[in-house]
Each structure stands twice: as C-alpha cells, then as structure tokens.
VONUNU-58212 format. One record per residue (C-alpha): residue number from 1; residue in one letter; x, y, z. Coordinates in Angstrom, 3 decimals. Each point is the difference from the previous one (the first is absolute). Layout:
N
  nr rest     east    north       up
 NUM    A        X        Y        Z
...
//
This chain:
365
  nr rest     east    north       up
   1    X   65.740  232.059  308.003
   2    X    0.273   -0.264   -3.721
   3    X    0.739    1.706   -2.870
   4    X   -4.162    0.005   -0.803
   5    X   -0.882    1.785    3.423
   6    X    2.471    2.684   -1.389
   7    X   -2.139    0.774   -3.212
   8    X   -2.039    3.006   -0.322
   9    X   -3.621   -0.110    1.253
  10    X   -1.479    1.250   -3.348
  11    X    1.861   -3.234   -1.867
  12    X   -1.274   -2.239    2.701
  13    X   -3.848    1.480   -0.839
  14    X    0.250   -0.647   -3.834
  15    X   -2.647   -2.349   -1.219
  16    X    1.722   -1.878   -2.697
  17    X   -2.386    0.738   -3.660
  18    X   -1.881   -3.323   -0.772
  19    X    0.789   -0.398   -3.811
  20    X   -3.288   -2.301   -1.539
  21    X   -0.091   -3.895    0.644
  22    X    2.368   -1.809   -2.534
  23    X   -1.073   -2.885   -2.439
  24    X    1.997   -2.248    1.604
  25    X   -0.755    0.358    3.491
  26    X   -4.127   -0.213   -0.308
  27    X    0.995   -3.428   -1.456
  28    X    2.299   -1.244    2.545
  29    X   -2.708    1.180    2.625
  30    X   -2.800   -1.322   -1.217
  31    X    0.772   -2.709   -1.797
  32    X   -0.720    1.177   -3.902
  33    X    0.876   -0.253   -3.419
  34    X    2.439    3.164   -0.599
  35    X   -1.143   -0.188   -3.507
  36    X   -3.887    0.537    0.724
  37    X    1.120    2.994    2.259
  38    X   -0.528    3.559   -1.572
  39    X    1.184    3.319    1.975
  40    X   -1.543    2.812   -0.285
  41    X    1.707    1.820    3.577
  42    X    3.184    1.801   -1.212
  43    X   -0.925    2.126   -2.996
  44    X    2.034   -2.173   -2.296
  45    X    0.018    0.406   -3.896
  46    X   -2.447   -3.092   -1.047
  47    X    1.601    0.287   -3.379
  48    X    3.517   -0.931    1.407
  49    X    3.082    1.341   -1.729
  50    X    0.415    1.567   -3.345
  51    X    1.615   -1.586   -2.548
  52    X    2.740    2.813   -0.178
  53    X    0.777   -0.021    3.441
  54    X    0.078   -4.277    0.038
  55    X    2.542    0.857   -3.291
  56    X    1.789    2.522    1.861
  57    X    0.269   -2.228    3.229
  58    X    1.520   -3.442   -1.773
  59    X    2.722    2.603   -1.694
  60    X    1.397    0.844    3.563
  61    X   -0.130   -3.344    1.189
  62    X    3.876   -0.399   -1.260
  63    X    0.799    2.579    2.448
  64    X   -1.149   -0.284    3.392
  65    X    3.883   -0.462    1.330
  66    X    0.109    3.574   -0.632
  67    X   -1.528    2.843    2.572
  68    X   -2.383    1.685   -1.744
  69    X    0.631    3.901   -1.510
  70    X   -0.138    2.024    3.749
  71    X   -1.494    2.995   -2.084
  72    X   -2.454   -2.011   -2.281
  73    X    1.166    2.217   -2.535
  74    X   -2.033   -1.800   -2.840
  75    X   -3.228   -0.376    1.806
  76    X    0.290    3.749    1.284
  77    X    0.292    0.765   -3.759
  78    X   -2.972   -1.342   -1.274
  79    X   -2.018    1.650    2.753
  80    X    1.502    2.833   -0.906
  81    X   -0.355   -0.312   -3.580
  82    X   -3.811   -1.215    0.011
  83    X   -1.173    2.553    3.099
  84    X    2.288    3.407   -1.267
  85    X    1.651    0.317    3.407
  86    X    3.566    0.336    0.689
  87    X    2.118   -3.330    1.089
  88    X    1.500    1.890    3.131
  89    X   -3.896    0.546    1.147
  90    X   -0.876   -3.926   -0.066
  91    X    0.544   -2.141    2.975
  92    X   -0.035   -3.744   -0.180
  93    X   -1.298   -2.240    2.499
  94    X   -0.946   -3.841    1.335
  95    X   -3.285    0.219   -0.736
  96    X   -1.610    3.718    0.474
  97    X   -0.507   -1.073    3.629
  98    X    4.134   -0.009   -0.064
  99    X   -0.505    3.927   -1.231
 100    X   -2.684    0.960    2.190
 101    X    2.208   -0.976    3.136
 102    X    2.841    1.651   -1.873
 103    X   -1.899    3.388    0.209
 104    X   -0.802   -0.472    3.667
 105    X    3.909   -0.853    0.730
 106    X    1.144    2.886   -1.635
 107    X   -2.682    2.539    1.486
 108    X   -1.522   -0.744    3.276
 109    X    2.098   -0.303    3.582
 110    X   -1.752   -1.268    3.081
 111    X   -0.476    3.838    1.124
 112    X   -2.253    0.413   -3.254
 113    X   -3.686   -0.950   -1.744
 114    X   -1.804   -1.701   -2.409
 115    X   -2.982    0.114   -1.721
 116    X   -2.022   -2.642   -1.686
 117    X   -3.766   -1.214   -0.234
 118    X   -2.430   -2.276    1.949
 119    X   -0.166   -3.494   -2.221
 120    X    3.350    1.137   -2.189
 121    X    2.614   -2.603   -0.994
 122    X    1.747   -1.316    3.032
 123    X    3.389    0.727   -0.810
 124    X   -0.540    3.530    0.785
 125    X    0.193   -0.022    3.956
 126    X    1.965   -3.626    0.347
 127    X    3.008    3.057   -2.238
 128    X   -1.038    2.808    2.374
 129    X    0.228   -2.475    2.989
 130    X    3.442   -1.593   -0.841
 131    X    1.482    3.611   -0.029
 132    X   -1.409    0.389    3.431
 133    X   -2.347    3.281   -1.149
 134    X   -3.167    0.342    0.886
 135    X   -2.719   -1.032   -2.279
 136    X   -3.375    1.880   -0.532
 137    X   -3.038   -1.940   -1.470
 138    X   -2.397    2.443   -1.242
 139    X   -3.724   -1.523   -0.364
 140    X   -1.533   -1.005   -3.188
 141    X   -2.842    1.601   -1.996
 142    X   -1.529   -2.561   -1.696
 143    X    2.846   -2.567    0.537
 144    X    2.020    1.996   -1.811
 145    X    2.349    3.709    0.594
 146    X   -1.436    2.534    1.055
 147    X    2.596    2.530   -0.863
 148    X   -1.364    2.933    1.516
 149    X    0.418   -1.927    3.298
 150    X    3.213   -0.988   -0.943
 151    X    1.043    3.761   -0.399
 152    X   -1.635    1.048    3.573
 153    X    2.614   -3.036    1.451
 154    X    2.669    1.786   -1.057
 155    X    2.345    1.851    2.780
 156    X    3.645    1.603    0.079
 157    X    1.157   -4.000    0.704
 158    X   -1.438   -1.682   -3.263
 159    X    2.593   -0.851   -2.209
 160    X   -1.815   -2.463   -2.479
 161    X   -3.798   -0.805   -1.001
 162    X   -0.575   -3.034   -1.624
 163    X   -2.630   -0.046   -2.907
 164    X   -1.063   -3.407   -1.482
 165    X   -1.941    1.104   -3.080
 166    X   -1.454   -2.401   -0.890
 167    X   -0.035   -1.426    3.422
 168    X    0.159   -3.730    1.143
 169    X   -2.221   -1.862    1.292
 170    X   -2.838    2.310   -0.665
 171    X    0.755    1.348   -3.561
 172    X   -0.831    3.181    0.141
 173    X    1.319    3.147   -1.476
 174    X    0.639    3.312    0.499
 175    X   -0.914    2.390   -3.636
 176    X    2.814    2.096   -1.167
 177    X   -1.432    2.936    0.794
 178    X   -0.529   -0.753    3.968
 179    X    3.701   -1.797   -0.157
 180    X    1.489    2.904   -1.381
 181    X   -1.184    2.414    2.173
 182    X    1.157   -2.079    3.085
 183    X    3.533    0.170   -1.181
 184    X   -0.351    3.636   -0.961
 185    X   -0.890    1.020    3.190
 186    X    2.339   -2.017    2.482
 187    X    2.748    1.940    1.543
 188    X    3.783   -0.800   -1.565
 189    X    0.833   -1.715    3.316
 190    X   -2.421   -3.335   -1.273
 191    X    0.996   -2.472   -2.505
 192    X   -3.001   -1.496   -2.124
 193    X    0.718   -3.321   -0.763
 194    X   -2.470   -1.107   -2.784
 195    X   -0.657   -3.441   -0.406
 196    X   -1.017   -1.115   -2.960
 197    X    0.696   -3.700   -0.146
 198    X   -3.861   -0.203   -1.479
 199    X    0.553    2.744   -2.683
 200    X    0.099   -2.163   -3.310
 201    X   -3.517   -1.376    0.572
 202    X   -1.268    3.477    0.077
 203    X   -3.082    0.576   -2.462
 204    X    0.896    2.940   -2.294
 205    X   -2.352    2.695    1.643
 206    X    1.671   -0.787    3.349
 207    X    3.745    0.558   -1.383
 208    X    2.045    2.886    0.376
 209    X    3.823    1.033   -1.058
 210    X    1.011    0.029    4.063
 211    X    3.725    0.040   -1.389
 212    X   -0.135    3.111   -1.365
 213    X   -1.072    1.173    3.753
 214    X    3.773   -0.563    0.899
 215    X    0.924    3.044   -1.492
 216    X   -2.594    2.314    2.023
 217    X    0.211   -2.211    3.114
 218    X    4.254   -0.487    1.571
 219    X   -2.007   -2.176    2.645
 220    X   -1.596   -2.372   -1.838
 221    X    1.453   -3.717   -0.787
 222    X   -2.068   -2.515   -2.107
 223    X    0.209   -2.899    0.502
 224    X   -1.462   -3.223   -2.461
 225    X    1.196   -4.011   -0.141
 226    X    0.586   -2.798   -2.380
 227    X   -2.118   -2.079    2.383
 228    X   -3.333    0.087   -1.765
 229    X   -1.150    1.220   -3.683
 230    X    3.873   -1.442   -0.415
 231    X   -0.616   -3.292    1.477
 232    X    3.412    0.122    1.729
 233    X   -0.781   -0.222    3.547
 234    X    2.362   -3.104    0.524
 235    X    3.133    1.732   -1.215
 236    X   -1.084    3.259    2.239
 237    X    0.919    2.936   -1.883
 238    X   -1.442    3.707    0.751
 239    X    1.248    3.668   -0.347
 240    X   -0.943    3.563    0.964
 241    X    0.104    3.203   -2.391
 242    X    1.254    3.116    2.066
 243    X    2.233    3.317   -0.254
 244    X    3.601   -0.749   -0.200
 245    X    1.106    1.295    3.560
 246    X   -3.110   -2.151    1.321
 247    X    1.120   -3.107   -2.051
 248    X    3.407    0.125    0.991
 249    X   -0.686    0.136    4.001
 250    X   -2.058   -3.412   -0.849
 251    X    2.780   -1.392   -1.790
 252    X    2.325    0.777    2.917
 253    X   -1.943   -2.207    2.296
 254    X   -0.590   -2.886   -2.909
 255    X    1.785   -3.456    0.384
 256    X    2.533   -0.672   -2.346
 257    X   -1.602   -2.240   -2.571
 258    X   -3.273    0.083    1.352
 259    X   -1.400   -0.919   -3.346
 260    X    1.206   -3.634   -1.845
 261    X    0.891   -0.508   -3.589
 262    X   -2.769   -2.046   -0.871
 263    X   -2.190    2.978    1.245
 264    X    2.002    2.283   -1.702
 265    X   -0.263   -0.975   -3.424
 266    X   -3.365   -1.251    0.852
 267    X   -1.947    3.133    0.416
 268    X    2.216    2.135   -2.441
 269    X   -1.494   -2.315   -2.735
 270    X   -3.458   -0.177    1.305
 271    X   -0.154    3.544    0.119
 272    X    0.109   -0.239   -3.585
 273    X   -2.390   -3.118   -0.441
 274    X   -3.286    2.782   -0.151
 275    X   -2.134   -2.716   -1.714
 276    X    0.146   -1.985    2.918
 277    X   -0.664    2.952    1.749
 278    X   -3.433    0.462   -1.873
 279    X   -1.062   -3.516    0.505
 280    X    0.249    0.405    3.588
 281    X   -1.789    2.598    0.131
 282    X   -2.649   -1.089   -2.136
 283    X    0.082   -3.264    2.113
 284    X   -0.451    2.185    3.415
 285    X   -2.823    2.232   -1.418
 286    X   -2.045   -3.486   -0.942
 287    X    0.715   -1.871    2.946
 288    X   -0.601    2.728    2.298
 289    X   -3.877    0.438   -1.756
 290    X   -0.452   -3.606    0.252
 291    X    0.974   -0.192    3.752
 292    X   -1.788    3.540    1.018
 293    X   -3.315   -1.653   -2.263
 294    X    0.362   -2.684    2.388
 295    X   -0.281    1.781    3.196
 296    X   -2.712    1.793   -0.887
 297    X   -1.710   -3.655   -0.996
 298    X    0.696   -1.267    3.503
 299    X   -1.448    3.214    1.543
 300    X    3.669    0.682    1.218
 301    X    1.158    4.294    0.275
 302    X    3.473    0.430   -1.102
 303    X    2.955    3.261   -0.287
 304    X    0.256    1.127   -3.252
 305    X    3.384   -0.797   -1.084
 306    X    2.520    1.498   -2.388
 307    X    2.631   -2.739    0.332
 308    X   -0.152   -3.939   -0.475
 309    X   -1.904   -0.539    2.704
 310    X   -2.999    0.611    1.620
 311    X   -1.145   -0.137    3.971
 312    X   -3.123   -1.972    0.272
 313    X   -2.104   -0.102    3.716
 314    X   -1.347   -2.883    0.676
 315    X   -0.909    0.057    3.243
 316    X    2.414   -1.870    2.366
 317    X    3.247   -0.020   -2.329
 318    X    1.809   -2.532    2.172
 319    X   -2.489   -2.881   -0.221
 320    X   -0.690    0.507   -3.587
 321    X    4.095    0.264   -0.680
 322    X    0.518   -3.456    1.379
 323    X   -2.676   -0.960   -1.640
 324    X    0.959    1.289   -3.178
 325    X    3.816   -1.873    1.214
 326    X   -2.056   -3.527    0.470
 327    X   -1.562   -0.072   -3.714
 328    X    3.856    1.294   -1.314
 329    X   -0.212    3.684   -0.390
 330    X    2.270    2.177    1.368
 331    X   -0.825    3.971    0.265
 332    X    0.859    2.492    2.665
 333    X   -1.722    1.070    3.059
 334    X    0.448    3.305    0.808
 335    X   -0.973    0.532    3.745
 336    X    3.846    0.788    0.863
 337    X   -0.964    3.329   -2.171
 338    X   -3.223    0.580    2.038
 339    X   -2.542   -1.447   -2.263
 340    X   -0.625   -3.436    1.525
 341    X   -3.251   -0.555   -1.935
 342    X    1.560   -0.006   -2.884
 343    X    2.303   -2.260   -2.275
 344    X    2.219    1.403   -2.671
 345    X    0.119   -1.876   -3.380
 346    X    2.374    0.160   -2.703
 347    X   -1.326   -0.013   -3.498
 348    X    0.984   -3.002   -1.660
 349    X   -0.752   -1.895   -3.428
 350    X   -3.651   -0.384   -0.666
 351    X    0.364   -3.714    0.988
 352    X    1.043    1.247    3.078
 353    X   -1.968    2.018    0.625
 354    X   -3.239   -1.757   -0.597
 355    X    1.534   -2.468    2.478
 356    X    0.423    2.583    2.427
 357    X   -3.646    1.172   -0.535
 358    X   -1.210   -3.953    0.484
 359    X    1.735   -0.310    3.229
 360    X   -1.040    2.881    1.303
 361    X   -3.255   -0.544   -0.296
 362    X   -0.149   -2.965    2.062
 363    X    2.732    1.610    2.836
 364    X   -3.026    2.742    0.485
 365    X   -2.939   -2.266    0.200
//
C-alpha cells in the first residue's frame, strides 16, 4: 500500500474547483490567434490595473530578495485607515478564497456543520470538505439565499454559514434589512462569514455600512478582495474584517507570508486609486445594460445580477459554450453549480462585449 490509500476519505472525494479557461490554452487547443481571443469567464477587471498600483508595483521590484512584511503592517493600515476599523480586527489573505478557508480552519472540526446556499460560490463546501465537516446546501429561492431557510438549517453542530452577498454565479443579493436580521437572530455558536468580494459594484440604493455591524454582531467576519473593482486578481490579494479575538484565531492558522510584496504594496495603493474605482464602476453599470439589452433582443431570460456578471440560459449551455470556445470567446458554464442551462459572462469592455453578443447569437441558432 501507499502513502495515498492512507489519506482520508473526505480528501480523496474533493472535486478540485475548475478556475475559467485561460487565454493561452483555448489557443493552443484550437489552433487561434491569442490576440483575437477575449475572456469574459473569470470576473476579471476589463480595465486592467490602475495606474497607482502599476506605480506602486515597479517600486518593489528592487526588493523581491526580501520576504515580504509577515504582518502586512502597511496594507493593514490603509484598510484600517480608509474602512475605521481597528488593525488587530483585519486579516489578510491569498486571495479572499485564502480567508474564507482560513475561517473554516480555524472554526469547524470534522464532528461539526456548515451552512451555505444551493448555486453559492464553490469555495464554500471544497473549505468545509477539506476540514472533514459536514457540509449543508440549503436550496435556492430564486437562484439566490433564501435566508429564512438558511436559519431553519441551523442545529447545535453549525459552526459557520456562509453568505455570498452578492452571490456568484447568479448575482443576486440579499437587502440589508433581510441580511441583518439573519445575523441577528443566529445563535452565538455560528460564525457568519459575509462575502462580499462583489460589494464595490453595488448601486447606491443597494449599499449598506455592514462594517459597522461588527460592533453589534462578535460572529460576524467580512470578508472583500482586490480581485475585481481592483483589477488585481493576478497578484491574489484578499482580507476579512472581524472582532479582534475572531481575527486573531484566523491569523493563528495563516501561512507565514501568505501575501507577496508586489501584492502588498499593490492593493495598499489601489485602495487609494478611488478614480479608478469610479470608472469601473461606471464601466460595469454600462456594460452590464448593454449585455442584459442583448438578451432580451435574442429572446434569452437571465438572473438579475449585482456583480460583474450576469447568468444567461440559453438552453443547452454546453453546446453553446464550445461553441462560443470555436468563434474565440471564453465565458463560464455553470452546470458544476446546478444551473446547466446557463452560461455565466463577465462584463467586459463594450468591444467585448458586443463581440460576445455577436457570437452568441450564432452559438444559439
């Protein structure tokens, strides 16, 4: 026998996550131009990096002999300085995926639950099931939470419930209100961990101050990335907000250095690089009309989305994805997450976009 018959069952089990098709690879497979390729699959920034964050990266270059600072002392403080939360409540992570399996390391033991919804971001069980815990999928209402569900799933063993707000793929979002009352009403014994990766492309009427629940809520961690509005996905960069004695139990189970100097300095000056900011945003709320105006041209339904993205259903997603592969558009199908008549698109530039829109209307015909 070998060392791999010795390995727990629930490792054995996992179903590695599928990140989106790269560039590179639809070229090498069938035979295209890499420069005529556009991908819209991963939720990507189309606006690449900001111009304070490309500054900030060339500055560091010098450097990279050096380990990077363990504590991320300067990032940390300008969270803490632009949010108005405490540096000892901030957790830093690879990515926010690197956080969100933080939270499950330092809560959850095979003997206990977790909570998260039907058609949520995958991470969420492939965390649970690495722990060994037991992992329960609540059903969807409208492909999105249905928190009152969610709150009936709850038993003596949950230890965490995992909130995507808003969610991916589907894009929907919980209103304060409802999301407040969930958390207000869960026993002590179950960490919320609020994902809010998506938060920055919020519309104004749809945004709410969760920070300041951290105060009211000792079970709550928040956590957001660098990933998208940021356009920093390469350098993978995330972090959680959370009480002090919660954010120190994650940072006991953090790898040392688990976030690079070049990511470092990075995000600490995009943070401050808000125009940037806006034109993303602006960008998203355009490109997300012109795609949903689309749809409704080609007779196609879609989820309403709050992030950049939006689930489309075209019918059999599978044929029309390699379809879409063949005329050198990349997006995401989404039957892993139990919608397998749909594809998930990223918004892109308009260019893009319109592209996206022309292929597609050939794939379904």
């Amino acid at each position: 026998m070998s060392a791999c018959d010795f390995a727990p069952v629930h490792i054995k089990s996992i179903a590695p996550y599928q990140p989106g098709k790269p560039i590179s690879e639809l070229a090498r497979e069938m035979g295209l131009d890499e420069a005529k390729i556009i991908k819209l699959a991963s939720n990507e920034s189309p606006l690449g990096v900001s111009p304070r964050a490309q500054a900030a990266i060339r500055a560091v270059l010098g450097d990279l002999s050096r380990y990077p600072d363990g504590n991320g002392f300067e990032l940390k403080q300008a969270l803490s300085r632009r949010y108005g939360v405490d540096m000892d409540s901030i957790v830093l992570g690879n990515g926010s995926n690197d956080v969100l399996d933080l939270a499950a390391r330092a809560f959850l033991t095979p003997q206990d639950e977790a909570i998260y919804s039907q058609h949520a971001f995958a991470v969420y069980p492939l965390a649970v099931q690495a722990i060994g815990a037991r992992g329960i999928e609540v059903p969807a209402r409208e492909y999105g939470h249905d928190v009152e569900a969610m709150a009936r799933a709850v038993t003596s063993n949950t230890r965490l419930a995992f909130i995507a707000n808003p969610n991916n793929p589907t894009g929907t979002l919980i209103y304060p209100a409802a999301l407040e009352r969930f958390i207000a009403e869960l026993p002590d014994h179950v960490l919320v961990v609020l994902d809010e990766a998506y938060n920055e492309y919020l519309p104004p009427e749809a945004r709410t101050d969760t920070l300041a629940w951290l105060a009211r809520y000792p079970n709550l961690v928040i956590t957001r990335t660098f990933s998208k509005v940021y356009g920093l996905a390469g350098l993978r960069v995330g972090y959680a907000f959370a009480q002090p004695v919660v954010a120190d139990l994650m940072n006991r189970v953090r790898e040392p250095f688990n976030v690079n100097s070049v990511a470092l300095a990075a995000a600490a000056a995009a943070l401050e690089d808000t125009q940037f900011v806006q034109e993303s945003y602006a960008v998203n709320r355009a490109g997300m009309q012109q795609l949903t105006d689309g749809f409704r041209r080609l007779g196609l339904d879609y989820i309403v989305s709050y992030g950049n993205f939006v689930s489309v259903r075209v019918g059999s997603a599978a044929e029309v994805f390699q379809k879409l592969l063949r005329s050198g558009v990349i997006v995401r199908p989404v039957g892993g997450y139990g919608l397998p008549e749909h594809l998930r698109v990223s918004i892109g530039l308009h260019t893009e976009n319109a592209r996206f829109l022309e292929a597609l209307e050939q794939a379904i015909r």
